[in-house]
N, C-alpha and C positions, 0 to 999 in steps of 0.2 A: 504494500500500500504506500502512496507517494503522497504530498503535501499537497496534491490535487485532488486528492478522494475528500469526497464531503463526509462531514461527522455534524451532527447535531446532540445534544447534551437533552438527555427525558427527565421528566420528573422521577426523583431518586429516593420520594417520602421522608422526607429530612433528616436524612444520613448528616448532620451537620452537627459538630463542637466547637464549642470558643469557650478559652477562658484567658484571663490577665493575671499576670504575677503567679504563673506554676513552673513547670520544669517539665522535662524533655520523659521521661518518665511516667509522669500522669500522663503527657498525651501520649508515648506508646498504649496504653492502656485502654484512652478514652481511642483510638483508631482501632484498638482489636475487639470493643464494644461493638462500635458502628459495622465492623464486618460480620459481627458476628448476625446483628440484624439483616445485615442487607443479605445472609443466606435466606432470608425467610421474605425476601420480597415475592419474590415466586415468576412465574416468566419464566426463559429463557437468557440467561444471561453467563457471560463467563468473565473470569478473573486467571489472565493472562498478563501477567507479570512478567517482563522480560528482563528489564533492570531495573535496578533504586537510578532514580535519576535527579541530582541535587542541582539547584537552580540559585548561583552566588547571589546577594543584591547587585543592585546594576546601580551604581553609581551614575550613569548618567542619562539614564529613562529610553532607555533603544526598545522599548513594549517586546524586551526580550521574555516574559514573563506570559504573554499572550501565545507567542510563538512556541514556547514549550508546551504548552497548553496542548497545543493543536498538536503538535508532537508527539505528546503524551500519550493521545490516542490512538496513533497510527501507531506505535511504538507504546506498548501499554506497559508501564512503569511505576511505581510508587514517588511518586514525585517531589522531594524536600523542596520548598522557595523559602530562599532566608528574605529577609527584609530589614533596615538600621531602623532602628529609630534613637532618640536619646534618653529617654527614661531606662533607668539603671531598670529595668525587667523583664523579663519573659512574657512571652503575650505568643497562644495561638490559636490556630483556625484551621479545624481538622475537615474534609467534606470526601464521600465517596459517593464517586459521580457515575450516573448511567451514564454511556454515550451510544448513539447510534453510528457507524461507520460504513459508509457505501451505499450501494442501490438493494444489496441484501438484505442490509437491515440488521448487521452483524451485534449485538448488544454489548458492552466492554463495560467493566468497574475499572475506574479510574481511580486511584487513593493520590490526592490534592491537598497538601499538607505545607502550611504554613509558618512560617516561626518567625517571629519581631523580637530583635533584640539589641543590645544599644552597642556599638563598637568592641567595648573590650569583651564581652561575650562572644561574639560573633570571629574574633580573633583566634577563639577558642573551638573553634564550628567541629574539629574532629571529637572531639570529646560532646559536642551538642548536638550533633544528628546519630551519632553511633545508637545509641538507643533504638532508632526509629527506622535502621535500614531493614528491609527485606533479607532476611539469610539464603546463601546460597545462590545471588544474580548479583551481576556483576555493579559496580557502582559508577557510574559518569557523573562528573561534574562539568555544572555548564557554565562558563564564566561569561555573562554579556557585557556591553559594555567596552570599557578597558580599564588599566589600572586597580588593580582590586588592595593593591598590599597583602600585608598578612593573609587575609585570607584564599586568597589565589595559593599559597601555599601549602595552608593548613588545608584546605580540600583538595589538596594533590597528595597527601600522604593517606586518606582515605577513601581516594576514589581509585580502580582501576584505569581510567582511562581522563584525559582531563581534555575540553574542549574550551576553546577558544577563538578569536576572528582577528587576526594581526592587522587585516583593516579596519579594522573599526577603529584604531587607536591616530589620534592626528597626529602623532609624532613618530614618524616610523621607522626613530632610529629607536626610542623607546621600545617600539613593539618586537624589533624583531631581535634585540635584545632580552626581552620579557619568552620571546619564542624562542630563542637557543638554550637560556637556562631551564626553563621548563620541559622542553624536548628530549634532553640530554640527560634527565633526571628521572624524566615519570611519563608513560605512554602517553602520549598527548597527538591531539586529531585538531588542527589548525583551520579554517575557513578558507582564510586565501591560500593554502598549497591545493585544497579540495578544488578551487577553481581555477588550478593550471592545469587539473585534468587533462580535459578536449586537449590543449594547446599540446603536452607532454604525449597525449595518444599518437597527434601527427606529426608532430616531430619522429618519433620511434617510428611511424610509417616512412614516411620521405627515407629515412636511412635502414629500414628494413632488408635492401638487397647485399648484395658484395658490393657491387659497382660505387652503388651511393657510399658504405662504409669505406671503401677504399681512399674516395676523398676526403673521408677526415684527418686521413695521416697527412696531407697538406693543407689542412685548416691553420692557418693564423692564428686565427681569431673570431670570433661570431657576436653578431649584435641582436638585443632584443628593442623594439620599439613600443613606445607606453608611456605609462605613469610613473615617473621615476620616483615619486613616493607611495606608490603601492606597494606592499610587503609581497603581494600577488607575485609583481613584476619580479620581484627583487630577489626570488624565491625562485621564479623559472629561470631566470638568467645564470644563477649560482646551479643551479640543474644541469642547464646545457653547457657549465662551463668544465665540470664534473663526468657530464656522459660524452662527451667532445671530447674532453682533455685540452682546453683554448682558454684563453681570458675573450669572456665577453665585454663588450660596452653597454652599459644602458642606455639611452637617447631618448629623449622625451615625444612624444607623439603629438597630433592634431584631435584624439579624437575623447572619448568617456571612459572608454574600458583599458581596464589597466593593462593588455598588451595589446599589440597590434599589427606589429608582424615579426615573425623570427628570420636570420637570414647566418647559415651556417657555410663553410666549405663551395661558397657562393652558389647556396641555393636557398630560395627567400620562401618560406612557408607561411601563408596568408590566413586571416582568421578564417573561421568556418562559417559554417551557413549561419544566422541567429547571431544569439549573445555570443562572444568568443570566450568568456569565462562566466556560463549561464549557469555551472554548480557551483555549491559550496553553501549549502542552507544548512540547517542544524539537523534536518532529518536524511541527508549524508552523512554526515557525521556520525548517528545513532548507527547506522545502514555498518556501518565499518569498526562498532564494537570489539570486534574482535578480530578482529587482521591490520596489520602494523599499514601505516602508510608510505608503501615504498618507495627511499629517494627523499624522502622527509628530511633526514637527519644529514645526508648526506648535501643537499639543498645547503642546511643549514654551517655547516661545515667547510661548504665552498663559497660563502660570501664573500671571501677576501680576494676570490678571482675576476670580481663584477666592479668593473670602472662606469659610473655614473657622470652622466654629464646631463645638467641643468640648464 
């Protein structure tokens, strides 16, 4: 199921908890309450849990919170969202949701799990969601947004796999910074390398034969054209400069999308049909769980082969 299947949310007969100034504790508690009624709604409905799926606060309001949402159901998860606020306490808001997914009519519980708490808690998030993960699936952490501090950390050491969007962040020497340490450390699924895909497919095409690889043993050099502050760009160029064995150049482009044309061993590979980096949504991301992103680390590793010119 893809980010284009429609889900609509049923009446769930208020499967819903709140409360203010408790602990992580009570609401594991008050959440294995509400499952236990919602076996007794009756219907047809399943609880397909694939992962705890924890959702950072977003520092800077990307409605990253909406999009897991919808996620969430296509990819059914136990979903932790943390939230700041500055009152020294604990405050949450437990809900398990019907949802309808497709033209089927497929029925999903959704468990939508809330948690408000003020900075130096939230600092502490590995010790404040463990309580409440699902045992035995895997745990992703979604980081929207950019810049998280501390806690981009602290839910890399309890999440198996850690997501993030190096473009989202306006400083992109910040971000891909923030994306080599974290990389390098803890299984981590990136947005913008997701959306060098396509570009990475046809490049491997174009050089697929002998004849083509033959010319790379007289490759120079290779250029990428783009965004020279896209992490996107900055990502595929340290790629081809890696599966080339050449210093690329970055060069800035005319157009929106962070790259625009490749051009290797003097042969210029043009974007594709559509968007030229139309992946890299969060439900990619979920999609790749469990198999590494190949060329990632290595990407990351080759930055210091990519000559950027402004």
């Amino acid at each position: 199921m893809r980010v284009g299947t429609a889900i609509r949310e049923l009446d769930a007969k208020g499967l819903h908890w709140h409360a203010t100034g408790t602990s992580t504790d009570v609401v594991a508690d008050a959440l294995a309450k509400l499952l236990r009624q919602a076996d007794h709604l009756g219907g047809e409905h399943v609880s397909l849990r694939t992962m705890n799926l924890i959702v950072a606060p977003d520092p800077h309001k990307t409605n990253a919170h909406r999009a897991s949402m919808h996620e969430t159901a296509l990819h059914p998860a136990r979903m932790i969202r943390l939230n700041e606020h500055s009152i020294d306490r604990l405050d949450a808001d437990v809900r398990v949701r019907l949802i309808e997914i497709g033209d089927a009519g497929m029925h999903v519980l959704v468990e939508d799990i809330v948690i408000t708490a003020n900075r130096s808690r939230l600092e502490h998030a590995t010790s404040l969601v463990a309580p409440l993960l699902a045992r035995g699936l895997p745990t992703v952490a979604w980081l929207p947004g950019y810049d998280h501090g501390k806690v981009a950390g602290e839910l890399a050491i309890i999440a198996h796999v850690t997501v993030f969007d190096s473009d989202r962040d306006p400083d992109p020497a910040r971000a891909i910074t923030f994306a080599h340490d974290t990389a390098l450390k803890h299984p981590s699924r990136d947005l913008a390398w997701l959306r060098t895909l396509d570009w990475r497919r046809r490049i491997s095409a174009t050089f697929a034969s002998e004849h083509a690889q033959g010319t790379l043993a007289f490759a120079p050099s290779g250029d990428v054209v783009g965004n020279v502050r896209s992490p996107s760009a900055m990502l595929l160029a340290a790629w081809v400069a890696a599966r080339a064995d050449v210093n690329v150049t970055l060069r800035p482009g005319s157009g929106t999308e962070p790259v625009e044309a490749v051009s290797v061993a003097g042969m210029t590979i043009p974007p594709g049909s559509g968007s030229a980096c139309s992946v890299g949504m969060l439900g990619e991301a979920l999609d790749t769980v469990y198999s590494a992103p190949l060329g990632y680390e290595v990407a990351l590793t080759s930055l210091d082969r990519v000559a950027i010119v402004e």
